[in-house]
Steps between C-alpha positions, in 0.01 A plus 500: 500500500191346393396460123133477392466324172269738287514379161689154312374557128687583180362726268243278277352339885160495494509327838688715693637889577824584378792381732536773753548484855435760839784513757406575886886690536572676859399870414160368229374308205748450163298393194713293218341595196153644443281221313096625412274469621721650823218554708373162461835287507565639863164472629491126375881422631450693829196357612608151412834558709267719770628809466346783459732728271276710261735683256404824684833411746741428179667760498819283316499330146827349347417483132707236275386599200257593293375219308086527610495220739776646758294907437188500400389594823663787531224709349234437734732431818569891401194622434353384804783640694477847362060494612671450873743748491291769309265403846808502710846669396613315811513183334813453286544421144621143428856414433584350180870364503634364152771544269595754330400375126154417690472823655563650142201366319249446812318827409472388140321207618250686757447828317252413273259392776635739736621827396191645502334820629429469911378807597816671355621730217715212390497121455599308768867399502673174682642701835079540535430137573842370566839549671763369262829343639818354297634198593834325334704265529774708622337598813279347792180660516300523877119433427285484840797353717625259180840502373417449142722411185465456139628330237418526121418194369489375116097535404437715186407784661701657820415282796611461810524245776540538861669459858389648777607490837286537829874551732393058555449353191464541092307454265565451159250570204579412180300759310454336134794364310626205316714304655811657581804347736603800611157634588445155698838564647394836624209374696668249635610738801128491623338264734178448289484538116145591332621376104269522204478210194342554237502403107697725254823610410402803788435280826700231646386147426443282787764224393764778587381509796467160544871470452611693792651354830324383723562735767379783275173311344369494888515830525323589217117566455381534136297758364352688140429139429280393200136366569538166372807484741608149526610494884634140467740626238717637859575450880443899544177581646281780241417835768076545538305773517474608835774294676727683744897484491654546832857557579672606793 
């Protein structure tokens, strides 16, 4: 499995896309949240990693949740989609896999841009840009070749974070949340942890991290981090824009 590093900002960055990432899995390309400007985070990540992924061959995007910096893309990741496949019926709608209470109000959220008139006798509807597909915590999803969990975490709106399995290795992704012991215990079953701190009663503040064994502080790579990010303040290393994750 190899992880391209697409995005490390919180939501008030003005250095940075939102924290994101694009997953080479066995059967194609996984995208962890959908920052804007889309188009622009992955042809700035993928050309500093040298690859050459347009989001023309995404045809997978696990959502979080909906708070702007982890969406925003979705309109125009959809609208550009639907030009291709009104060109080409060939090419398949993109997969959007999030929770159920996500899945709910997603429409809400892209209708007034979106649900308009296309050369139809009706406004546009999700199922025309999108594939929707639940995921829960109850049961292991399959995304491109990825064994994929979830687990809600404690941020005020639903959020999830992640593990997903390649059949060789996990990965954990926090998803946003304060700091919670039992979240932190969850992730603990994968080889490599991608963790957000952040200020605020909704993120997890880096001296909870900081407080962590050892064994699980190396394995951890910090993300959604602040601008003014003081990286003496910890021995985990902050995740850049365009830097590749590999493990096997």
């Amino acid at each position: 499995m190899k992880i391209l590093i697409t995005g490390v900002g919180d939501a008030y960055t003005a250095r940075h896309f939102g924290s994101s990432a694009l997953i080479e899995a066995r059967d194609g390309y996984v995208l962890i949240d959908c920052p804007d400007p889309i188009h622009r985070v992955l042809r700035e990540a993928t050309e500093a990693a040298g690859w050459n992924v347009p989001a023309t061959q995404i045809n997978d995007i696990i959502i979080t949740h909906l708070h702007g910096d982890h969406c925003n893309g979705l309109e125009s990741f959809g609208f550009r989609r639907r030009f291709i496949t009104d060109r080409d019926p060939d090419v398949p709608r993109p997969r959007i896999h999030t929770t159920p209470p996500v899945a709910d109000l997603l429409w809400q959220r892209l209708s007034p841009a979106m649900g308009i008139r296309w050369g139809n006798d009706r406004p546009m509807q999700l199922k025309d840009y999108f594939d929707v597909h639940l995921i829960d915590p109850d049961h292991e999803a399959h995304i491109a070749g990825l064994i994929v969990r979830c687990r809600y975490t404690k941020h005020p709106v639903p959020t999830v974070g992640l593990l997903l399995n390649d059949g060789g290795a996990i990965l954990g992704w926090s998803g946003d949340t304060p700091f919670e012991q039992a979240h932190i215990q969850w992730l603990d079953q994968a080889r490599l942890i991608v963790h957000e701190s952040n200020l605020g009663d909704a993120h997890t503040p880096i001296e909870s991290l900081n407080a962590l064994p050892d064994a699980m502080r190396t394995r951890i790579r910090l993300i959604h981090l602040p601008d003014d990010f003081d990286e003496r303040t910890t021995d985990m290393r902050p995740l850049r824009p365009g830097e590749v994750l590999e493990l096997s």
